[in-house]
Structures are given as C-alpha cells and as structure tokens.
N, C-alpha and C positions, 0 to 999 in steps of 0.2 A: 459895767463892772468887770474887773480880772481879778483873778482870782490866784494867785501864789501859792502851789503844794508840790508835797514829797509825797509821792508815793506809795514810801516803805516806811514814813516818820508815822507817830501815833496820832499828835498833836493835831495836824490839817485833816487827820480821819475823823475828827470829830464834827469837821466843818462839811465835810465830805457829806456824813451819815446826814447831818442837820439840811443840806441842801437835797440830798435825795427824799429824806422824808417829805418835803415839800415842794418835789414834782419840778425844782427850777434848772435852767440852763445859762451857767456862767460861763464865759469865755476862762478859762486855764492854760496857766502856766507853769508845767513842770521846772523845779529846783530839785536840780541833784546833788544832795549833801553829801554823797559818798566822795563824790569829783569835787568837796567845796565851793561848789557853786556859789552857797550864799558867803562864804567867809569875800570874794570876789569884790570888789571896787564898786562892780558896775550894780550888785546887790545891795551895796551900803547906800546906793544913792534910794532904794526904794526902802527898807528898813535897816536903822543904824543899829540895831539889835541883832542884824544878822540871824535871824529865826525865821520859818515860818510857821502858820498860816499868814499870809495878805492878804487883806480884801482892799483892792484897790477902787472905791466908788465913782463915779461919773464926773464928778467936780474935783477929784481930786485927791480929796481925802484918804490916809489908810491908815483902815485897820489893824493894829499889828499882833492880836492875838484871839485864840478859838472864843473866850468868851466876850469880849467885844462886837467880834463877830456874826456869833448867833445872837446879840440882844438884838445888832444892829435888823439881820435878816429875819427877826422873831415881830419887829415891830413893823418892816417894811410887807412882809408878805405873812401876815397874820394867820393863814390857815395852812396847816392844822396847826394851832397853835402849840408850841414846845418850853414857853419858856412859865407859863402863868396866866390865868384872866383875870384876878382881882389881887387886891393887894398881899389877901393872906398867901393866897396859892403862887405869887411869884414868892413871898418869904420864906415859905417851904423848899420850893423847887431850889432857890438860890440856897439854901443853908444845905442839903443831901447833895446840889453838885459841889460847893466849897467841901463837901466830906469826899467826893469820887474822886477828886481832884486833887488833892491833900494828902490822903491817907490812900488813895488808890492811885492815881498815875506820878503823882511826883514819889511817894515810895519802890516803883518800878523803876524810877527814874534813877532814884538816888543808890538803888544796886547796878543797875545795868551801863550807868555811864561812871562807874568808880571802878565795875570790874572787868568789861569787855576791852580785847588790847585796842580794837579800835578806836577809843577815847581816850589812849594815854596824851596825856598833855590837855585833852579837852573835857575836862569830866563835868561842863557844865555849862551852858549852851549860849550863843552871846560871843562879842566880840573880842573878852580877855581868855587867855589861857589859862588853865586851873588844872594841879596834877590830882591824878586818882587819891585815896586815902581809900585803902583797906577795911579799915573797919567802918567805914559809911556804906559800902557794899554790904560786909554784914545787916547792920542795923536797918539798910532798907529790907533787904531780904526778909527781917524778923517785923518787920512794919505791914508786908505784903502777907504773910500768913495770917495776923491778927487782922490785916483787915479785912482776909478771904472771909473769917469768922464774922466778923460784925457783920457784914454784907448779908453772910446765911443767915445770921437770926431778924435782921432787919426784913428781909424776905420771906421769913416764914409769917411775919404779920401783915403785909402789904403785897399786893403782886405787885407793884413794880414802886423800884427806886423810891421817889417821892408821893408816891398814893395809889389811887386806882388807875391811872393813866400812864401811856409811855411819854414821856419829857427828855428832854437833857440832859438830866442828870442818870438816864438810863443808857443814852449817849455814850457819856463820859466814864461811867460805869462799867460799860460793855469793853469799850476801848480798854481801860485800865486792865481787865482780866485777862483780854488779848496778849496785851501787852506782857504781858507776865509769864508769857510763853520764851520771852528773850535771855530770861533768865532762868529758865526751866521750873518755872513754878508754878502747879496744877493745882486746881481743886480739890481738896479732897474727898474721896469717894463719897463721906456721910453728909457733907453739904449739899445736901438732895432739895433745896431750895433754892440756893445759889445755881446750881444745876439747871435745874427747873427754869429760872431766870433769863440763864445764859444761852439753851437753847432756846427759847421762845426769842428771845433777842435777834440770834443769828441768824433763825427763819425769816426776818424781814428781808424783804429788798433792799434796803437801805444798808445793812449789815455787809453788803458784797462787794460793796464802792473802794 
C-alpha cells in the first residue's frame, strides 16, 4: 500500500491517527499543497479530485478519502478495532462521526478557506476554482462555537465521542478542535468536559502523528 498525505492538511491527520492507533507501517508519500502539488498533472493522474488523503492498495485500487479509508483499514487489520463490532455499534459510531465531520471539521473548513488570503480564488478543495464569500466565513465561525457546545454536553454524558470507547469519530473529533486553532477558535474555559476530552485525546500516541 502508499499512502498520499499533507502534513499540515487536517483531513490525511485523521488517517494518520487511525493508522498509528493500530501499530501499522505504510509506505508514504508527502504532497505539498502549499507548492500545489496536488493541483499538478502528474497528481490528477492519481486522484482527479485533487485532494488528499490516498490510500493507494496493492492491486491498484484508491481510496480517495479519510473515510473510505479507515473503513477499508478498519476491516483489513481489525484490531483495535475503531470503526464498530456489530451492527448497532457501527450505526452509532458512523451517525457521531457524520456529526465530527459535518458540524466539526467541514464548519472549520467553511471559515478558514472563505477567510484565510491563502485561498483566495480557492475557497473549496478539488479541481474547480471557487472565490471566498464573506459571510460563509462567518456562518462557519458561528457553526464551530455551537458545535464546541454540543460536543461539551455530549461529553459530559459519555467519555468519549460515540460511547465508552475511543473510535473514529474521537479521531475526527479531536482533529476538528485542532483544527479550529486556524481560525483562532478556543474552547471555552467552562467546557470542562470538552476539555477533559481533548486532553485525554492529545495524551495518546496517536495524537502526535
């Protein structure tokens, strides 16, 4: 397998954590977005989407995004398991990462590539050009506070994300808040749950990739 990541991007950090949580060793390939690497020729011939995470498998196959990804490497090297073991516990995990995902990283997303001047002209990832809009900047901005809140209360009933377990959607969770640093948006002080969450998160191994 090879594996296509950025670094500095959030998106391949999710693939990153999900492969260190389970101990594996993929051959990698650094793409540097900042130099356009993937906007490049020789990258369309590997995803016409111009994005990464890759998982490029042995026959050929590629994956072209994080959650494809970890189902593929969830099913292929089963332990510890991240994604579910029966059917309710995958419905769960899959319905709390559609919420990290959604309401957590695509609302960082939809501030921080509307407002940062680095994205002028690109405010949306993929092979067409698309200009900033102002007040989509806002609205994610006010999308990532409400969902710093949901996150604390959802936290104060479960230690983590989806149940008693760390899964994916703790993953993609984790990332999301990270992420949220790019836009200057913190925690705030009384979300002593979220808190609570986030360091025990960053304390893994996996959280340093």
């Amino acid at each position: 397998m090879r594996f296509y990541d950025c670094s500095t991007a959030p998106s391949p950090r999710r693939v990153r954590m999900l492969i260190a949580e389970k101990g594996l060793t993929i051959e990698t390939v650094q793409v540097d977005l900042a130099k356009g690497e993937h906007l490049t020729e020789r990258f369309h011939e590997i995803n016409p989407h111009r994005t990464v995470p890759v998982l490029e498998l042995d026959d050929g196959t590629r994956l072209l995004d994080s959650n494809s990804i970890s189902l593929y490497l969830d099913e292929v090297f089963p332990e510890p398991n991240l994604l579910g073991r029966d059917a309710k516990e995958r419905a769960v995990i899959a319905m709390w990462q559609r919420e990290m995902e959604f309401n957590g990283l695509m609302a960082v997303a939809e501030c921080f590539r509307n407002s940062a001047k680095g994205f002028r002209g690109r405010a949306l990832t993929g092979p067409v050009d698309y200009e900033q809009i102002p007040a989509l900047a806002e609205r994610g901005r006010r999308r990532v506070r409400c969902f710093f809140a949901d996150l604390n209360r959802r936290l104060e009933e479960s230690e983590f994300v989806a149940g008693e377990r760390f899964t994916v959607a703790d993953i993609t969770g984790f990332i999301s808040v990270e992420f949220a640093r790019a836009i200057k948006e913190a925690i705030a002080d009384d979300a002593l749950h979220l808190k609570r969450w986030r360091d025990e998160v960053a304390s893994r191994p996996s959280a340093r990739v």
